[in-house]
C-alpha positions in Angstrom: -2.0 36.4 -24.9 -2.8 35.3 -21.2 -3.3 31.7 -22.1 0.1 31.1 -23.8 1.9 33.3 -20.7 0.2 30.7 -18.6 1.2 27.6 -20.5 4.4 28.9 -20.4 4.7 29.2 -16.8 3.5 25.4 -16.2 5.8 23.9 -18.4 8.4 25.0 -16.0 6.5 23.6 -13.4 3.2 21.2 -14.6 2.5 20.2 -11.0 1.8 24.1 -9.9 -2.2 23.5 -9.0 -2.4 27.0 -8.9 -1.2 28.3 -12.0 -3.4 25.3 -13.5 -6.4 27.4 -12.1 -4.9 31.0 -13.8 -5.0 28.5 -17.3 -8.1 27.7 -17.2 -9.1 30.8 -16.0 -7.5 32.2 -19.3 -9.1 29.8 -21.5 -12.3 30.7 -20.5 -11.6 34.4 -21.2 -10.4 33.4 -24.8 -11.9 35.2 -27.7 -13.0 37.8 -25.6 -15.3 35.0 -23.8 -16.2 31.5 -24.8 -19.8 31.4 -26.5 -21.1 29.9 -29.3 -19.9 32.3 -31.5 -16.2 31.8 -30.3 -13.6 30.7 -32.8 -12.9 26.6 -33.3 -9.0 26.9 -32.3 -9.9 28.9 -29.2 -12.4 26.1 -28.2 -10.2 23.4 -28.7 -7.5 25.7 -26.5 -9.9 25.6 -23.9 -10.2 21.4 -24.3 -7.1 21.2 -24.0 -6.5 22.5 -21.2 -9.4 20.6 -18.7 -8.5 17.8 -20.4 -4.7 17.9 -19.5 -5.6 19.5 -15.8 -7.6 16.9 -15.3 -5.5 14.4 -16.6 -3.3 15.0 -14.2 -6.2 15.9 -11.0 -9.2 13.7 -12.2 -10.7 13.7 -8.1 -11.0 18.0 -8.6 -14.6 17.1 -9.2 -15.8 20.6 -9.8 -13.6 20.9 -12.6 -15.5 18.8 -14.5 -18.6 20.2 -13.6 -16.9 23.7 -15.1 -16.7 21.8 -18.4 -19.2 19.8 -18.8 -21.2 22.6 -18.6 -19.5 25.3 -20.3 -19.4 22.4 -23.5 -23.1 22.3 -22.8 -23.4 26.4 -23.0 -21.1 26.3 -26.5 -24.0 23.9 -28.1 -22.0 20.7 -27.6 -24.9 18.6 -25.6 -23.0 15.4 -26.7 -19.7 16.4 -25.4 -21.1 18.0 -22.5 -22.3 13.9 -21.4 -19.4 12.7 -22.8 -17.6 14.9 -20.2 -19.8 14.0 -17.1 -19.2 10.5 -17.9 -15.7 10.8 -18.0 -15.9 12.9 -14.9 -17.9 9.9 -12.9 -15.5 7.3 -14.4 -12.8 8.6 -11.6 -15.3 10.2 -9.3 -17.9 7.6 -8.3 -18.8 9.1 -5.0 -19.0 12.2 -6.4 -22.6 13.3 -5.3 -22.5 17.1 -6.4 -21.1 15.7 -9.7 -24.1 12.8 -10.2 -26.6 16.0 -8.8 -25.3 18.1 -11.8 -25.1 15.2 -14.5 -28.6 14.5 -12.9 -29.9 18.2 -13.7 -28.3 18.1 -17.1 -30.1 15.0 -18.0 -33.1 16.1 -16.8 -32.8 19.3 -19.1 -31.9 16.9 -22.5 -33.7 13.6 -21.6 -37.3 13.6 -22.5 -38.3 9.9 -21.8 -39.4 9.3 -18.6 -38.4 5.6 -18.0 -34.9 6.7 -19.3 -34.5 9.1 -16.8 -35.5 7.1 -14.1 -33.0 4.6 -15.0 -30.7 7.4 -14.7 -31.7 8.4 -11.7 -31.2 5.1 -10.2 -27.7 4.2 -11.6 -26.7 7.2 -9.8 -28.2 6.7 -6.1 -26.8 2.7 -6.3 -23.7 4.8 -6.4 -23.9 7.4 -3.9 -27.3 7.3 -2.1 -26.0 6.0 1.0 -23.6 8.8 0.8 -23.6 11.0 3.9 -24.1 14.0 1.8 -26.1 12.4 -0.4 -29.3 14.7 -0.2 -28.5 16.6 -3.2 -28.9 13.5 -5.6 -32.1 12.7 -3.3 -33.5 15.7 -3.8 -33.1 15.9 -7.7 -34.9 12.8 -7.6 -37.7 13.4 -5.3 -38.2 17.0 -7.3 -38.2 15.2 -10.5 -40.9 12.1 -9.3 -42.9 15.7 -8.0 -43.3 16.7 -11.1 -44.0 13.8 -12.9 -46.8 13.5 -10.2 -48.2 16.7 -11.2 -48.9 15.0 -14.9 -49.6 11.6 -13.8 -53.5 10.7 -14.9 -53.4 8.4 -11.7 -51.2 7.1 -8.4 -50.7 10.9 -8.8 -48.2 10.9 -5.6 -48.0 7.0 -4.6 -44.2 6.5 -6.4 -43.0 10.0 -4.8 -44.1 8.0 -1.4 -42.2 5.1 -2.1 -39.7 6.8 -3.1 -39.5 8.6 -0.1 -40.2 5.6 2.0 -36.6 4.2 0.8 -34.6 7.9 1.2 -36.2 8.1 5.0 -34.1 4.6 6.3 -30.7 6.3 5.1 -28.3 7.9 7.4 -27.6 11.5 6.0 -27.6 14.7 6.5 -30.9 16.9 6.0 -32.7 13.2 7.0 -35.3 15.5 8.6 -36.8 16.8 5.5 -37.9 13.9 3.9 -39.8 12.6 6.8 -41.9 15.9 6.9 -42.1 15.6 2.7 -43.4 11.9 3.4 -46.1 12.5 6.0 -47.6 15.4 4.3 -48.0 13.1 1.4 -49.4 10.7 3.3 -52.0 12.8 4.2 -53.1 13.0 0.7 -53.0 9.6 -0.5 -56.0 7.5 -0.9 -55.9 4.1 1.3 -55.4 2.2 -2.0 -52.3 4.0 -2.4 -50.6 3.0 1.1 -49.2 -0.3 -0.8 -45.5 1.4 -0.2 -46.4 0.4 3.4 -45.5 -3.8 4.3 -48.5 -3.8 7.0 -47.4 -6.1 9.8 -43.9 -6.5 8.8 -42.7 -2.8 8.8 -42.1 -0.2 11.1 -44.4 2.9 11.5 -42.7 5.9 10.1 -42.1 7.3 13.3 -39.7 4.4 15.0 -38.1 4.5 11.3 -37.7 8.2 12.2 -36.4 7.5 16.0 -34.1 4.6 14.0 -32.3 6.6 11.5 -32.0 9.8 13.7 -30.0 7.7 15.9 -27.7 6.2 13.3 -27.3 9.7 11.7 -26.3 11.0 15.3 -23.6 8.1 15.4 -22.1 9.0 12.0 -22.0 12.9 12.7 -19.8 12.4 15.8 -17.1 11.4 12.8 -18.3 13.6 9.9 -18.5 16.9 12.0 -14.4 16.1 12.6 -13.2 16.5 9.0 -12.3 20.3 7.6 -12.0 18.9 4.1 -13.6 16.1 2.3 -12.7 16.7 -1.1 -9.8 16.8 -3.3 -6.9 18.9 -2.7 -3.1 18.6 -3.3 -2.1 19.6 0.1 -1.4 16.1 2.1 -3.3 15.7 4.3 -2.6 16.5 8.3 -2.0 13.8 10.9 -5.1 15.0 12.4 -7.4 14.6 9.8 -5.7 11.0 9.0 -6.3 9.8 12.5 -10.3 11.1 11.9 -10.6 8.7 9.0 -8.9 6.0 10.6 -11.7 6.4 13.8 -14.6 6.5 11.2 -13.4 3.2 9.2 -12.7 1.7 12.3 -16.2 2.9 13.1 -18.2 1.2 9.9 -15.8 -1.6 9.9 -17.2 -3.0 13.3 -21.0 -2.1 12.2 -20.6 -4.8 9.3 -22.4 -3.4 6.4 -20.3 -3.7 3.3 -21.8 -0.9 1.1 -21.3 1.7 3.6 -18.1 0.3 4.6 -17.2 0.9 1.1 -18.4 4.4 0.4 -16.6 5.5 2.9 -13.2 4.1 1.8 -14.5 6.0 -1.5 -15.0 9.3 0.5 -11.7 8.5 2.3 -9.5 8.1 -0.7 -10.2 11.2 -2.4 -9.9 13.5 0.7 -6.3 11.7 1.2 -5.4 10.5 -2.3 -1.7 11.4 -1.8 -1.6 9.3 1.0 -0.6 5.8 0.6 -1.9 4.8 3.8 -5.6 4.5 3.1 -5.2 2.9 0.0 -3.4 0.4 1.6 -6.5 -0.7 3.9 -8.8 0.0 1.6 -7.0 -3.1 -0.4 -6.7 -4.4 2.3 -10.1 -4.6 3.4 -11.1 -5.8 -0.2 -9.0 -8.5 0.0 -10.1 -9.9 3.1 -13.9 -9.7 1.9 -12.9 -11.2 -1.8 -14.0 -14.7 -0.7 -17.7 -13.2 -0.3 -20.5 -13.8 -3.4 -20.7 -10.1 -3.1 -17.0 -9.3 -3.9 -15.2 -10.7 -7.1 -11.4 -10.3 -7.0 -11.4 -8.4 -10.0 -12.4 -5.4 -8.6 -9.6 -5.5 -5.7 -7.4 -5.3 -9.1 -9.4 -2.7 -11.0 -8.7 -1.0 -7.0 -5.1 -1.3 -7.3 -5.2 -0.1 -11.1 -7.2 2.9 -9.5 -4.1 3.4 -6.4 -2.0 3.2 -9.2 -3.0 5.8 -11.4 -3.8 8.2 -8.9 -1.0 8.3 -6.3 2.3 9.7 -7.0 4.2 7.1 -8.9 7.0 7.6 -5.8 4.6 5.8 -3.8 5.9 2.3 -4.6 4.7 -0.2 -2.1 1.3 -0.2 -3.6 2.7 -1.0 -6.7 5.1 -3.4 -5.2 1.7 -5.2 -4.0 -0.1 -5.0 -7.4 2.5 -7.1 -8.8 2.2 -9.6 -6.3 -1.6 -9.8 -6.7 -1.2 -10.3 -10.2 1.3 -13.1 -10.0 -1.3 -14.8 -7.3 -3.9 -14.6 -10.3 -1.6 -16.1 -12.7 -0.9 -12.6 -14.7 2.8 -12.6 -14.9 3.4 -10.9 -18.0 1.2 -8.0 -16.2 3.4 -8.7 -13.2 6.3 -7.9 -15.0 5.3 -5.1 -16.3 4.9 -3.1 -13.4 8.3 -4.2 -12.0 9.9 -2.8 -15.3 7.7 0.3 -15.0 8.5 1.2 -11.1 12.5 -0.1 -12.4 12.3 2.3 -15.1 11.5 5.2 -13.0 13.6 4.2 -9.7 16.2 2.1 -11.2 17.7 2.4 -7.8 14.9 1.2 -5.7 16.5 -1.7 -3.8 12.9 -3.1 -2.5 12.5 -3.0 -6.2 15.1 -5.0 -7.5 14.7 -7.2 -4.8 10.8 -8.2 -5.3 11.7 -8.0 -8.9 14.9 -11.1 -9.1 12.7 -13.1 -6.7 9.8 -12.8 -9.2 12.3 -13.7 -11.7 13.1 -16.9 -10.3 9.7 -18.0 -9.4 8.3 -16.5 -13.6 11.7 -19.0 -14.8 10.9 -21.8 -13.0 7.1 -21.4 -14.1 8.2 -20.9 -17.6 10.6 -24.7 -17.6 7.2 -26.4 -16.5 4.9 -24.8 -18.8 7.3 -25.9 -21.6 7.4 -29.5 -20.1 11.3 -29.3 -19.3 12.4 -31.7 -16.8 14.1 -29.0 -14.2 14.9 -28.8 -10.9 14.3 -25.1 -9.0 18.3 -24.4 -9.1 18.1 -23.8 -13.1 15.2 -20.7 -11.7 17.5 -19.9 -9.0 21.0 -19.7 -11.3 18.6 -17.1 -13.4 18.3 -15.1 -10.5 22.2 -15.3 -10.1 22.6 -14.0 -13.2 20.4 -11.2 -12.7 21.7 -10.3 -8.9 25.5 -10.5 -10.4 24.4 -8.1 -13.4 23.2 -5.2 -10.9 26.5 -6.1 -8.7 29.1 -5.4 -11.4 27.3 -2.2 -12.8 29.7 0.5 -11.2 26.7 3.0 -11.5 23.6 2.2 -10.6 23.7 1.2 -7.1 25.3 2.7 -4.2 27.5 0.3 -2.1 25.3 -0.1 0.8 22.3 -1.0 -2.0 24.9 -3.5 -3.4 25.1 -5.2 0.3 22.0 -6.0 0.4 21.7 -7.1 -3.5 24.8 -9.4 -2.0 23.0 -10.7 1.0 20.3 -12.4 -1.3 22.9 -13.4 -3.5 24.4 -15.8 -0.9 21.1 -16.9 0.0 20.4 -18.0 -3.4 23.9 -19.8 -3.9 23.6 -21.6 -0.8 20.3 -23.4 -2.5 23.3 -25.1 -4.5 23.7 -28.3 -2.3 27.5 -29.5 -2.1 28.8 -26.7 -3.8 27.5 -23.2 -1.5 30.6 -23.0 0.8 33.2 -22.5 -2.3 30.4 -20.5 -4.2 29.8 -18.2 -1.8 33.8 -17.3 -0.3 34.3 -16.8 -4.3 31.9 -14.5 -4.7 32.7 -12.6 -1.1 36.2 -12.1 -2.5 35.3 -11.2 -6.3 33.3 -8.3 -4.7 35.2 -7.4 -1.5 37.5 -4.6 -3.4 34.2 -2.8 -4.2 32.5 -3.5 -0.5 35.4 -4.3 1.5 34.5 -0.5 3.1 30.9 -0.9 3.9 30.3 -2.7 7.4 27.4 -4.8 6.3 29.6 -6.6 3.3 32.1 -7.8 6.7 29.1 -8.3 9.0 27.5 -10.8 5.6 31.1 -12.7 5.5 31.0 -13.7 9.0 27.5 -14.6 9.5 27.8 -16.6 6.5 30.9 -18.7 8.4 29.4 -18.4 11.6 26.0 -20.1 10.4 27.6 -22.9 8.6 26.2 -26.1 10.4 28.5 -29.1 11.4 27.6 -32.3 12.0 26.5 -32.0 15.8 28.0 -34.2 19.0 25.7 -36.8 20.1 25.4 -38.0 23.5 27.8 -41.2 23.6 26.2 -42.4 27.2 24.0 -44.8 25.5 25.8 -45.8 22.9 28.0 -49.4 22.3 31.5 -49.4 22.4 32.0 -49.2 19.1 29.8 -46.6 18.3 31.5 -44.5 21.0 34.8 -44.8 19.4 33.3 -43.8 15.9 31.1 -40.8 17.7 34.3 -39.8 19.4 36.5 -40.1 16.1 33.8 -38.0 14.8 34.1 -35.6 17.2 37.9 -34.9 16.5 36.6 -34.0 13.0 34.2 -31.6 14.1 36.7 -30.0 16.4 38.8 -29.6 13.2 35.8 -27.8 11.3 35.4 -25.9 14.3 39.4 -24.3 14.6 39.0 -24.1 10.7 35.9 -21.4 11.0 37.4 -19.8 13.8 40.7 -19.4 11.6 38.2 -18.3 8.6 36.6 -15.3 11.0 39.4 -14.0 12.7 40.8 -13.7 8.8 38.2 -11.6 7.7 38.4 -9.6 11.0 42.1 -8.6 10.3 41.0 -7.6 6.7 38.3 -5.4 8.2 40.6 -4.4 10.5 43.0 -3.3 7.5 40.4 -1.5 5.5 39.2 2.2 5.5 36.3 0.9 7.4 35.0 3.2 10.1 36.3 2.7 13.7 32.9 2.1 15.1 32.2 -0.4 12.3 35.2 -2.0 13.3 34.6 -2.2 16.8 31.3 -3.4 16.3 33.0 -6.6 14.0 35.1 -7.0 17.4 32.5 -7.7 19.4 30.7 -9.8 17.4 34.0 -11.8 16.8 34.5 -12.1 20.4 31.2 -13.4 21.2 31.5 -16.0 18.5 34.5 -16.9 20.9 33.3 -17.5 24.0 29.9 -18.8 22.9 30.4 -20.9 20.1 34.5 -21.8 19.3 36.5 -24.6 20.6 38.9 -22.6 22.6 39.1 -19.3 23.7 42.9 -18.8 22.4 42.0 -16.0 20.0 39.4 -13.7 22.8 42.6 -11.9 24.7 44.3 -11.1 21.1 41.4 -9.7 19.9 40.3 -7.9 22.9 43.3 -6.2 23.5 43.1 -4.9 19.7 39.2 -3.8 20.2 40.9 -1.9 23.3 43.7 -0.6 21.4 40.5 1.1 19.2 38.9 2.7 21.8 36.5 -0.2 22.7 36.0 -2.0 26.0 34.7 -5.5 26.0 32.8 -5.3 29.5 31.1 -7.9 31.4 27.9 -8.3 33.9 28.5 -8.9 37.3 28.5 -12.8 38.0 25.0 -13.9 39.2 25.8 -15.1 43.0 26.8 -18.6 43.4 24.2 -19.0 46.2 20.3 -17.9 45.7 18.5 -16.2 48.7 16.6 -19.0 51.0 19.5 -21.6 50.0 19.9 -23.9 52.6 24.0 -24.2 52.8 25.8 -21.0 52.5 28.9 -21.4 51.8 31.5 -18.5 53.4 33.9 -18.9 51.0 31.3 -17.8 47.8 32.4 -13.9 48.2 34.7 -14.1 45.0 32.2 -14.1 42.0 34.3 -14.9 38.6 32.7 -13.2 35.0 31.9 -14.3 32.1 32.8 -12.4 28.9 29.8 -11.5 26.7 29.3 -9.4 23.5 28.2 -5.7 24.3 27.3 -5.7 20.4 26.0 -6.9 17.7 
């Protein structure tokens, strides 16, 4: 059978678009054609396959179109609507599916006010669509024939129907200004009410008004090749169009357009992150507004969520955070654990995740009334941070550098105790790092940002508080020899390690400007500069800036020999 040689095929490979199309082809053909007539298991073959296509490409709005309608053809006018609601659940801006769930209704709804209702559920969603003229036109075809039966006001609700379609920027604009004026010309002066004498325009300057706007708009619109879903990405091109029409609406201010177009935007790139992003974005900044509650920028990130490729992380990364600013932290944690359980490498991850984890603990001590300060959070985190450290096989060394780096910035929250907390936990990891530059690089910026009491200027002081500054000052030039003695250890263990030799010239440099711009003496810069030029390295200087500035008064004849200053060519 062609069906199960197809299902074959996409179990090998269930992202194939194409071979999706050759199933449902196939299920369409089964029984020798789908009719009512047609067996129950071959109709529930053919379910099951739009169902699981579009489970998997719910913006392929024609596809739901194809099923709706083929349910309707089997006899199934309840599943048929079920379908087209599904179909509109995912596809709000859909306007050639609301034109055929309008055309449908039309056919199976027999109450007037009802379908009405209908109708105007689905232009609040996409009348001020660009396209939006085939919803219009269902509409203004089904007031004409209602118009036809009416007893009286025969053609007055088509006119003020028409009086609302005529201010929207769209495509095919034209025609509904020619419908409205031959009306017009049959409608009795009682019936003009859909005119505000006085306060509105004449339909002409509405004309000369929306023909402008639509001119404005079609600059953008003619520059798109695609507007609907596809599974190719999207080209730079075509991105930078979108971008330039946004930009566009943005500026003009009106929210509902503003936001239909992110709509349109999002299912012509839905595999692109980056339009998602703003369109969040966007929401977020307009949340504050009556007309915007900050439940639907999270039903926006459950929508980014389901549709982009769960690879796309940092959309997910921010849905987390949103739902810890509104308090949801189970829901939070959640989506950590679901990204973690699918990249359990992601680094970003792991580290938005422990962060979260301190900031949920120490939430969790005051909700239960515990009298805690944030280091019993923090030491969670530890915990945590430790726990992906000492798995040998879930993180790759360079990952476990930067799982270190917040590790000493969370053990230097400790106060009194970071200095011997930290160098123990440098050495308990350095057999597994000590070959990765970034583990070395960590050790010595940690020594090299350790603060010591600073000198004060003694000019101004007594006597006796000079003598205790200077007494002071001997012990912070002891502190000072004692972390030049710590770096210049941890050099020579670089130095000794399988560590690359640019990565090791590189911790050179860095040592050596730590000596001439921050030790106490400069005993250790010729050691270690001859070693850095034993490896290949130079440690160059800048010419020395000239003693004497052009337009100096004295020149002094004896300024030709310039002396240099060593500097760092790295870091």
């Amino acid at each position: 059978m062609e069906w199960t040689k197809c299902y074959a095929k996409l179990s090998a490979n269930p992202d194939d678009f194409e071979q999706w199309k050759n199933l449902l082809a196939a299920s369409h053909s089964l029984g020798g054609g789908l009719n009512k007539g047609t067996a129950e298991s071959d109709v529930q073959l053919f379910r099951f396959s739009y169902d699981n296509f579009l489970e998997r490409f719910p913006l392929a709005f024609g596809y739901w179109i194809k099923y709706a309608e083929t349910e309707f053809m089997l006899g199934n006018t309840e599943g048929a609507e079920t379908v087209f609601e599904r179909g509109i659940g995912t596809n709000q801006v859909s306007v050639e599916l609301w034109a055929a769930y309008a055309r449908f209704k039309i056919r199976v709804c027999h109450n007037v006010d009802k379908m009405r209702a209908f109708l105007e559920r689905a232009v609040s969603h996409v009348g001020n669509h660009f396209y939006a003229h085939s919803i219009w036109d269902v509409y203004v075809e089904f007031e004409r024939r209602e118009a036809e039966i009416a007893t009286e006001n025969k053609l007055a609700r088509l006119a003020e129907l028409l009086s609302r379609i005529i201010r929207i920027p769209m495509h095919q604009y034209a025609k509904y200004f020619d419908l409205l004026r031959d009306i017009s010309r049959q409608l009795k002066p009682d019936e003009l009410g859909w005119i505000k004498k006085g306060k509105d325009k004449s339909t002409n300057n509405i004309y000369v008004s929306t023909q402008a706007e639509t001119a404005r708009r079609w600059a953008y619109e003619q520059a798109f090749p695609r507007q609907y879903f596809h599974v190719l990405f999207v080209k730079e091109e075509d991105l930078q169009a979108w971008r330039r029409y946004l930009d566009f609406e943005e500026s003009e201010g009106n929210l509902d357009r503003v936001r239909m177009l992110y709509e349109r935007a999002i299912i012509a790139t839905s595999h692109n992150e980056e339009i998602w992003l703003r369109y969040i974005r966007f929401m977020q900044t307009v949340s504050s507004s009556l007309r915007v509650h900050r439940e639907e920028v999270s039903t926006l990130f459950r929508r980014a969520c389901a549709l982009l490729p769960i690879g796309r992380l940092e959309v997910r990364h921010l849905y987390a955070i949103h739902c810890e600013s509104l308090g949801e932290l189970a829901l939070a944690h959640d989506i950590y654990m679901s990204i973690l359980g699918a990249f359990p490498n992601s680094i970003q991850t792991i580290l938005l995740f422990v962060n979260f984890e301190r900031r949920y603990a120490y939430s969790q001590f005051l909700a239960q009334g515990k009298s805690v300060k944030k280091q019993a959070a923090v030491h969670q985190a530890v915990q945590l941070l430790m726990q992906y450290l000492d798995d040998e096989n879930s993180l790759r060394n360079v990952e476990k550098c930067e799982i270190l780096q917040l590790l000493v910035d969370y053990l230097q929250v400790f106060p009194g105790q970071a200095p011997a907390n930290v160098r123990d936990i440098l050495s308990r990891y350095e057999p597994a790092l000590k070959e990765e530059y970034r583990f070395w690089k960590l050790a010595m910026d940690y020594e090299v940002e350790r603060v010591h009491k600073p000198v004060k200027d003694v000019s101004a002081m007594s006597f006796q508080d000079t003598l205790t500054e200077l007494a002071a000052e001997d012990e912070s030039q002891a502190l000072a020899d004692e972390k030049t003695k710590r770096l210049s250890d941890i050099v020579d263990k670089a130095l000794g390690s399988l560590l690359r030799l640019e990565d090791k010239r590189a911790l050179l440099k860095r040592f050596l400007a730590y000596c001439i711009d921050q030790a106490s003496n400069v005993k250790d810069y010729e050691k270690y500069s001859a070693v850095l030029y034993n490896l290949g390295g130079v440690q160059t200087t800048p010419p020395a800036e000239p003693l004497d500035k052009p337009g100096d008064a004295a020149v002094s004849a004896g300024a030709g020999t310039s002396t240099t200053t060593p500097v760092a060519a790295e870091s």
